[in-house]
C-alpha positions in Angstrom: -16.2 3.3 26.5 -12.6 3.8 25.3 -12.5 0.3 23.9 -16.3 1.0 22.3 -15.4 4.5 20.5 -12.9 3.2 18.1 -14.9 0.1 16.7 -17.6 3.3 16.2 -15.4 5.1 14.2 -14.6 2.0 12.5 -18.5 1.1 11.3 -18.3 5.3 10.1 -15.4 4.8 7.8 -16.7 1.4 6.6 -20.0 3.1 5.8 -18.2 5.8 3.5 -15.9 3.1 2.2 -19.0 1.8 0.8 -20.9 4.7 0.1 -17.6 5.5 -2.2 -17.7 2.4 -4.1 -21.4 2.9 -4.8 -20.7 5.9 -5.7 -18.6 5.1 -8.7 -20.5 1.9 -10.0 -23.9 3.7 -9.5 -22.4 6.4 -11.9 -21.0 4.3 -14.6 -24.3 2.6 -14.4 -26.7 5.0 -14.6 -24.4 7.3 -17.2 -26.4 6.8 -19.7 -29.9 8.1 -18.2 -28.0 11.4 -16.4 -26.6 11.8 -20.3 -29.9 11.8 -21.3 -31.2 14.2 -18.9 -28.8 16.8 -19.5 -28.3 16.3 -23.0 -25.0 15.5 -23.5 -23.4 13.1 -26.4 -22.8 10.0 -25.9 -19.0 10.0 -26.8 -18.4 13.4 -24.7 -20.2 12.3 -21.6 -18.3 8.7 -21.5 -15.7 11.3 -20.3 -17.7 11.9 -16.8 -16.9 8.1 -15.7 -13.1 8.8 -16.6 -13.1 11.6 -15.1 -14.1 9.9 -12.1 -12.2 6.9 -12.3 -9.1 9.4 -12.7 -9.7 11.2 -9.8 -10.1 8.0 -7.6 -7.1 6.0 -9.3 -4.4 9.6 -8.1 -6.1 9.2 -4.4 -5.3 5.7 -3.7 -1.8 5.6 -3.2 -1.6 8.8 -1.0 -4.6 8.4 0.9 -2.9 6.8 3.9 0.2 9.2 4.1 -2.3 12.2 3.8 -4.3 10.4 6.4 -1.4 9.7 9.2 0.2 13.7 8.3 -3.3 15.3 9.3 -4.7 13.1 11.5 -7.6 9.5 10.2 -10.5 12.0 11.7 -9.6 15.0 10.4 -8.5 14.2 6.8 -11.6 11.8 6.7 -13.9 14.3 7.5 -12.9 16.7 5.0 -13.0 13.9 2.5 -16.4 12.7 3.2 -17.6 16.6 3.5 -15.9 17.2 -0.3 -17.5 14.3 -1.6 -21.0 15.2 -0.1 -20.9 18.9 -0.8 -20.3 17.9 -4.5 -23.1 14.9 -4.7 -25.4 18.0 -3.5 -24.2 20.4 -6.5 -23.9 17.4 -9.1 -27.6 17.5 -10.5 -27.8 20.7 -11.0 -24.8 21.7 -13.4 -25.5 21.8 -17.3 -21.8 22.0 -18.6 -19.9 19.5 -19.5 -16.9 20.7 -18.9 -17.4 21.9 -15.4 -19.5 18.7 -14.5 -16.5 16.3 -15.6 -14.2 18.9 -13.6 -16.5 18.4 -10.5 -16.6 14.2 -11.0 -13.2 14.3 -11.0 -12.6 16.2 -7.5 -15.3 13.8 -5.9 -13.3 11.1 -7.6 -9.9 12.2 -5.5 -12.4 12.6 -2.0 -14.1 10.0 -2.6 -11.0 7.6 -3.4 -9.5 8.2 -0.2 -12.3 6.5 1.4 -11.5 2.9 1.0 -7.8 3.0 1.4 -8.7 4.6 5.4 -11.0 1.7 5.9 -7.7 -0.8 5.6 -5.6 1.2 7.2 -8.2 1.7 10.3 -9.2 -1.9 10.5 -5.1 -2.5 10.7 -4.4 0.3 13.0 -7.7 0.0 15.9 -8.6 -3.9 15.8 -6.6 -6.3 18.1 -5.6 -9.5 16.1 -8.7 -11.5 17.4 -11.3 -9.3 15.8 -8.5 -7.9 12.4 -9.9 -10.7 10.0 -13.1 -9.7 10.2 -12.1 -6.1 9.5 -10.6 -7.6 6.5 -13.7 -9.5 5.7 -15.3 -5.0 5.7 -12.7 -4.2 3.3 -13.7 -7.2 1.2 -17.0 -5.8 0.8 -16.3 -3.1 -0.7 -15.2 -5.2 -3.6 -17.6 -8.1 -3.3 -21.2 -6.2 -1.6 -20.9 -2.5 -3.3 -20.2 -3.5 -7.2 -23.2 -5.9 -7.0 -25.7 -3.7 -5.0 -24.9 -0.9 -7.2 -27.1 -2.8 -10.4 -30.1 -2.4 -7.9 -29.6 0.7 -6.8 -29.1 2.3 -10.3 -32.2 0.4 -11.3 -34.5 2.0 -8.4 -33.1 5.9 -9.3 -33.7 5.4 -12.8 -36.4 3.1 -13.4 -38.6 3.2 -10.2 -38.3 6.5 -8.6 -37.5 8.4 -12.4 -35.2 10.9 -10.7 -31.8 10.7 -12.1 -30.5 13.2 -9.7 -30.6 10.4 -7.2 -27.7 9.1 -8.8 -25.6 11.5 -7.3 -28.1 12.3 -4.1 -27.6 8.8 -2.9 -24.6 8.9 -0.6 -25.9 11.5 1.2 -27.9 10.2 3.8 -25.0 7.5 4.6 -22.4 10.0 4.3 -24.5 12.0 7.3 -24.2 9.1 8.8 -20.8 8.0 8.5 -19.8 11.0 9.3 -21.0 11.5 12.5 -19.7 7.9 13.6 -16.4 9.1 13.1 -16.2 12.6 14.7 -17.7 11.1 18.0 -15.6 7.7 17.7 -12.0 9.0 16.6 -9.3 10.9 18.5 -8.6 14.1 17.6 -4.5 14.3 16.5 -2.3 17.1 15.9 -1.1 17.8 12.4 2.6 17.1 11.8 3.8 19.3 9.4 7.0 17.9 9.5 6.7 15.4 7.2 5.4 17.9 4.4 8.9 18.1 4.5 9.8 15.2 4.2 7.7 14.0 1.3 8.4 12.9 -2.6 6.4 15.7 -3.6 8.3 15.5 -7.0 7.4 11.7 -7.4 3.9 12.1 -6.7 3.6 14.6 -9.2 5.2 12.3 -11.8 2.8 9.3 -10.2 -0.4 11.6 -10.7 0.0 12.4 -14.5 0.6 8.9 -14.8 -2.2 7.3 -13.3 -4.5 10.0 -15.0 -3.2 9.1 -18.6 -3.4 5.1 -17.5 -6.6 5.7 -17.0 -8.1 7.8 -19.3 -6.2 5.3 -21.9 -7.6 1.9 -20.5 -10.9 3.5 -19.9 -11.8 4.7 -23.5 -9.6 2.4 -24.9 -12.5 0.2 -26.4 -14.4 2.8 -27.6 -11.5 4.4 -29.5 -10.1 1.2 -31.0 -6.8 1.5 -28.7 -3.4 1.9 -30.4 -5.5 2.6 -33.4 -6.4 5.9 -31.8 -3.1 8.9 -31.5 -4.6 10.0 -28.1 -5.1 6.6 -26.8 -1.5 5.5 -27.6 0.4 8.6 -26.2 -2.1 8.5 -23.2 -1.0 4.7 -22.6 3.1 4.7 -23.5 3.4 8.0 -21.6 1.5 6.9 -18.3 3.8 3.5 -18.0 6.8 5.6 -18.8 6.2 8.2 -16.1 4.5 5.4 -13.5 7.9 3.6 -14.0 9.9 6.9 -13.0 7.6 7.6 -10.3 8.2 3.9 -9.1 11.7 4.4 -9.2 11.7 7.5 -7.5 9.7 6.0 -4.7 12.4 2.6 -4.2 15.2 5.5 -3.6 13.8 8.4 -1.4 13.8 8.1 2.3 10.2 8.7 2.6 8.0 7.3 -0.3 4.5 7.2 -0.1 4.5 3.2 -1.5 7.4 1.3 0.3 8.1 -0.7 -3.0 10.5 -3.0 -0.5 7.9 -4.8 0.8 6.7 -6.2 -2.3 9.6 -8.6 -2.3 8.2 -10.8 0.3 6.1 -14.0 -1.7 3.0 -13.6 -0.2 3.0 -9.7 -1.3 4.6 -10.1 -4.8 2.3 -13.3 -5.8 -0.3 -11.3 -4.3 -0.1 -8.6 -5.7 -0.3 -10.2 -9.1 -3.1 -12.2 -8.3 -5.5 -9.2 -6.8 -4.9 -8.1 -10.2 -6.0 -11.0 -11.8 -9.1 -11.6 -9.3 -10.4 -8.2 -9.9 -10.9 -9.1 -13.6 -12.3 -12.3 -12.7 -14.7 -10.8 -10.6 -16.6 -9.3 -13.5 -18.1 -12.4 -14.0 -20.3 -11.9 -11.3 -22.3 -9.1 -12.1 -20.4 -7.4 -15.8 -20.8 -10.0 -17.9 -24.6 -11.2 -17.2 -26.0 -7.7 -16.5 -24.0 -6.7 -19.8 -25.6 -9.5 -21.9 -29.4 -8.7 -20.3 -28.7 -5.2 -21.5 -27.8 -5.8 -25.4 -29.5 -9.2 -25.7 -32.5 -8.9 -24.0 -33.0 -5.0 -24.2 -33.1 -5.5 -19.7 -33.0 -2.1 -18.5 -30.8 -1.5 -14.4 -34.2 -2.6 -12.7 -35.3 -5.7 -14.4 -30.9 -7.1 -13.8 -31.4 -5.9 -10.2 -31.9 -9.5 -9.2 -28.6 -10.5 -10.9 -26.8 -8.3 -8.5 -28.4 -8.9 -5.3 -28.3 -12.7 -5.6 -23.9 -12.3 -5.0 -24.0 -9.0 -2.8 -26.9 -9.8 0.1 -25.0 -12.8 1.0 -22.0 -10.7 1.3 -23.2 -9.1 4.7 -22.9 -12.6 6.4 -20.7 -15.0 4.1 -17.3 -12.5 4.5 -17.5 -12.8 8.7 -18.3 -16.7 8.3 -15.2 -17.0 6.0 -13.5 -14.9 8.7 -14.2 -17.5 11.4 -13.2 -20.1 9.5 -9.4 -18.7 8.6 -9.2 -18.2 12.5 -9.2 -21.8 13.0 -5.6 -23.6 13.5 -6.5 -26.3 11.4 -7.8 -24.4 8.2 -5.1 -23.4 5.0 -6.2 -20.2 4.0 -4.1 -21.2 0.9 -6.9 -23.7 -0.1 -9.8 -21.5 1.4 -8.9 -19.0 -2.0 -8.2 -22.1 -4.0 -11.8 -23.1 -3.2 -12.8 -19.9 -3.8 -11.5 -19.6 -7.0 -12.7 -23.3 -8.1 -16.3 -21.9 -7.5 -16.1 -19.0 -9.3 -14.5 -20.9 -12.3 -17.5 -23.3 -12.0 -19.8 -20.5 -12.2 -18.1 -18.9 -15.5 -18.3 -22.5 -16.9 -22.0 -22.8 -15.8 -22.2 -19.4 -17.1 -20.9 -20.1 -20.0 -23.7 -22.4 -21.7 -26.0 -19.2 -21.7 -28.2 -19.1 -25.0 -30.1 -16.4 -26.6 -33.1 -17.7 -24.8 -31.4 -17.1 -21.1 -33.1 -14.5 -18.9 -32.1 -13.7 -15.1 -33.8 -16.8 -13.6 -31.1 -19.3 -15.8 -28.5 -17.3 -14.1 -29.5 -18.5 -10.6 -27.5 -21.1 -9.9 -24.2 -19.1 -11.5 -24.8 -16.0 -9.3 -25.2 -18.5 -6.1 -21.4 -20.0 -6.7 -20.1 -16.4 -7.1 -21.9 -15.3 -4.0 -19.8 -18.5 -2.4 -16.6 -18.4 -4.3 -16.3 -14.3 -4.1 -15.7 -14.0 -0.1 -13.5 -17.1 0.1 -11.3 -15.9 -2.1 -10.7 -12.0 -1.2 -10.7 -12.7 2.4 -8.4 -15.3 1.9 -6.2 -13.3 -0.2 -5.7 -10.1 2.0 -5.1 -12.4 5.0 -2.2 -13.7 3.0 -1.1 -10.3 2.2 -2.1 -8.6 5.2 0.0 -11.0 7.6 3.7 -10.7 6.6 4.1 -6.8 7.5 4.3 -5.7 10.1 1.8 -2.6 12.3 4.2 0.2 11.3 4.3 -1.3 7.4 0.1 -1.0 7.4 -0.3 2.3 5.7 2.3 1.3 2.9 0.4 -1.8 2.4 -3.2 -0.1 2.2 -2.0 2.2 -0.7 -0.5 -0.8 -2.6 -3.5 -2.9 -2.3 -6.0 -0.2 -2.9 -3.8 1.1 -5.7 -3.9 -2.0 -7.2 -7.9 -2.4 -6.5 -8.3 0.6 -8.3 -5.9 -0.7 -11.5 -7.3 -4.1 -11.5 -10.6 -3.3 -12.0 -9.8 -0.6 -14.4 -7.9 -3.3 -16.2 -10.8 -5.5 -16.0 -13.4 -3.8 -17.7 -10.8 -3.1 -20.3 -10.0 -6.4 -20.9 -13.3 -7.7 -21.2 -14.5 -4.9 -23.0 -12.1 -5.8 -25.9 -12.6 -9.6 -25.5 -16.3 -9.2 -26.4 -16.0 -6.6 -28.7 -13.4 -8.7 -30.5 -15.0 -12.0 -30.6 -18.8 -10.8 -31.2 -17.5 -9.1 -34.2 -15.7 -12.3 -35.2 -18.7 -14.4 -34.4 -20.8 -11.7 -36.4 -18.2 -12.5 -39.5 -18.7 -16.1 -39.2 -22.6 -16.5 -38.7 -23.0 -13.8 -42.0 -20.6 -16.1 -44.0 -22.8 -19.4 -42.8 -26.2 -17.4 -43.5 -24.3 -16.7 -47.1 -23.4 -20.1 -48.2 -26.8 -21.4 -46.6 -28.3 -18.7 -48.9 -30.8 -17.6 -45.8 -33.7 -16.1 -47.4 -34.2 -13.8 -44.3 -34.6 -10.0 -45.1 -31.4 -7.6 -44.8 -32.6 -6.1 -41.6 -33.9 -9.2 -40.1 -30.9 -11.8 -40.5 -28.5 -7.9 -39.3 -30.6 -8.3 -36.0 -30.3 -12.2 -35.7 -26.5 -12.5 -36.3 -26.4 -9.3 -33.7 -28.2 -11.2 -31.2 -26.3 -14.4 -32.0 -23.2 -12.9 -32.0 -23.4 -11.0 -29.0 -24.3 -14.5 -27.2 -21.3 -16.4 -28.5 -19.2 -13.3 -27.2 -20.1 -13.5 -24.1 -20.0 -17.1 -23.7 -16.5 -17.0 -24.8 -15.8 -14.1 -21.6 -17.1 -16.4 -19.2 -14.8 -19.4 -20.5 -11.7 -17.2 -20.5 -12.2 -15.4 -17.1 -12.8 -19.1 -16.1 -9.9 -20.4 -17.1 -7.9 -17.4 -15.5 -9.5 -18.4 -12.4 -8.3 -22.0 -12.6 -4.8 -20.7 -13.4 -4.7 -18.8 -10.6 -4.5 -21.7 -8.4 -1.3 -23.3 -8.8 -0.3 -19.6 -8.1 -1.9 -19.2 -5.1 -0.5 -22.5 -3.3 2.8 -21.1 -3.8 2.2 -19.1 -1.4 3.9 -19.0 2.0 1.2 -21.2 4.2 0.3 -18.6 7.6 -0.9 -20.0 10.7 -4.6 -18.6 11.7 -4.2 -15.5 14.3 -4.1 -16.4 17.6 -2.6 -20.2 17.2 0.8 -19.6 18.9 3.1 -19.5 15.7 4.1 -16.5 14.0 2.3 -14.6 11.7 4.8 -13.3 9.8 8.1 -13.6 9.3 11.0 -11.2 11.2 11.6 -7.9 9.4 14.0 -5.4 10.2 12.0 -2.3 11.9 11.8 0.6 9.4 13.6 3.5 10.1 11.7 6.6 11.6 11.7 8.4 8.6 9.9 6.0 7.2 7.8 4.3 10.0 4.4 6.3 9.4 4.9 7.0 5.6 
């Protein structure tokens, strides 16, 4: 029974890690039928998924500390209670102002969610059983981002109450919640590292993330440095993040031990989480994005595209597990392959014609739900296994930090790569229509070269998120090669023990 309560605890906090991710992508999905409902603009209410995103990005980097100072149960709890007490109210406010107020607090409960999942599957599961926990964590950015297409479908489309949107979580958060007040031990609070804390640096590190974020996440709809807000929202946000960094290499008790990042496995990693997030979108951004404007697909009729990477998800991660565990596997080349199949599936991806509906996207969809497990599993066992127990809640914040970032980052990225080359494409296909003299109406050859353009855009995504994939591979070989857990050599290499003050941070 002692062994069996803490792997309980550990299915409740991977249940609200995943409720939180849903969470978020069912909301950007479905922004645009709540909008509707209520009334708002569209320009104002892109400011709800900001807000959101905002609030999740500042929780991510002090989740852990928060977590260790008042105890994984306790500070879990009051999270998951926040975040359900708020997906209750959602619906029913009418102002903007207050509702975007309200996103954003969910955002902070809800962002310390996945973060505690890490941290947990480091802290509770022996080394036999840890990949596996990694494989969890993986989910959360392989299942939930893929199931949240079908899910916004069914609230909006099929049942035709928005208000589900919101109501979603809170079944699972009932749930989840009761898994972890019967399966984790109840700590004392230590107040004594409140003072011991860089409150002053994580002041600095909040305004910066929210300015990041509201800059990368409206960038594209503001034309970037084209827009005053969106160019003092970006220069000041890396200015202060850089202080706030710096603050944290020199105090005796940061909440991000930036030391650790100077080991390979963690600095190329880092870097290439990054990078993988963005590729990701491939998956399920970039074909449910051209169903929407090309084929006028509403969330339920792309649910397919989704399901077809994230219900093989709940088996593939484990299987990729078991297979790192064996002495005679390179998990080096397990995220190479990874990444070769998800490059294979952008190229395959990127023959897609105006004519393409879900079913062309089959065989795509089938190498993501392949490529996507061997790759992230791989990666955070890379990461994962040169720091040591005591370094585990630094390294949750960093990776989930960067989670957060990356695929921030990502939608940014390909946000302006399609915008950019559809309206090139859209230039080129009016000056071939013009020197063909087309003898199609105004209206008519507008909707054609839209249609066209849009295509070509998104063909040109999938190439260059490909090619980032294949670049990523020298990359990851040059990482330092660990043995599989259990096989009798050392996981990671010797580090001197941290300090006290700094041993829980």
């Amino acid at each position: 029974m002692s062994r069996l309560r803490p792997m309980v605890g550990l299915l409740g906090i991977f249940l609200a890690a995943m409720m939180a991710g849903l969470n978020n992508r069912v909301g950007t999905l479905a922004l645009g039928d709540v909008r509707g409902a209520l009334g708002f603009g569209l320009d104002d209410a892109s400011w709800i998924s900001t807000a959101y995103t905002a609030g999740e990005m500042i929780a991510m980097p002090f989740a852990a500390w928060f977590a260790i100072t008042l105890s994984v149960r306790r500070f879990h709890l009051w999270m998951l209670g926040t975040c359900t007490v708020l997906a209750v109210a959602l619906p029913f406010v009418q102002d903007l102002g207050l509702l975007m107020a309200l996103r954003f607090v969910q955002g902070i409960a809800s962002g310390t969610l996945i973060p505690i999942l890490m941290m947990a599957a480091l802290k509770f599961l022996p080394l036999n059983l840890r990949l596996h926990g990694l494989a969890l964590y993986a989910m959360t950015a392989t299942f939930a981002p893929n199931l949240a297409i079908w899910l916004a479908g069914q609230w909006t489309d099929r049942f035709f109450d928005w208000r589900w949107v919101y109501w979603q979580i809170v079944p699972l958060a009932i749930v989840s919640g009761g898994l972890v007040a019967w399966g984790l031990p109840r700590e004392a609070i230590q107040p004594s590292r409140f003072r011991q804390a860089n409150w002053a640096g994580m002041t600095l590190g909040i305004a910066a993330l929210v300015l990041i974020t509201a800059g990368l996440d409206q960038g594209v709809r503001l034309d970037w440095f084209r827009s005053p807000g969106i160019a003092v929202a970006l220069v000041a946000g890396f200015v202060l993040l850089f202080v706030y960094l710096l603050t944290e290499w020199y105090h005796p008790a940061p909440f991000l031990k930036l030391q650790i990042i100077g080991r390979r496995n963690l600095a190329l990693g880092c870097s290439l989480f990054v990078m993988l997030l963005v590729v990701l979108l491939s998956g399920s951004a970039l074909p449910a994005g051209y169903l929407g404007q090309v084929q006028d697909y509403r969330a339920s009729q792309t649910a397919s595209i989704g399901l077809r990477v994230a219900l093989p998800q709940l088996v593939l991660g484990s299987m990729v597990a078991l297979l790192l565990y064996r002495k005679w596997v390179d998990a080096r080349w397990v995220f190479s392959c990874g990444l070769a199949l998800i490059a294979l599936a952008c190229f395959q991806g990127a023959g897609l014609t105006a004519d393409w509906n879900r079913d062309q996207f089959a065989a795509a969809q089938a190498l993501q739900a392949m490529g996507q497990p061997m790759a992230v599993v791989s990666m955070l066992f890379l990461m994962t296994s040169v720091v040591q127990p005591a370094e585990g809640p630094f390294i949750s914040g960093t990776i989930n930090t960067l989670r957060a970032f990356g695929s921030l980052l990502g939608g940014a990225v390909v946000g302006e790569l399609t915008t950019v080359r559809a309206r090139f494409h859209a230039e080129m296909l009016l000056d071939q229509a013009g020197l063909a003299g087309a003898a199609s109406s105004p209206d008519r050859l507008a909707a054609i070269v839209g249609q066209q353009s849009q295509v070509l855009a998104t063909a040109d995504a999938y190439r260059a998120l490909g090619v980032l994939a294949l670049l990523m591979i020298p990359v990851v070989l040059r990482m330092t090669h660990i043995p599989a857990p259990g096989s009798g050599a050392p996981a990671a290499p010797p580090t001197r023990a941290p300090s006290s003050s700094t041993s829980t941070g």
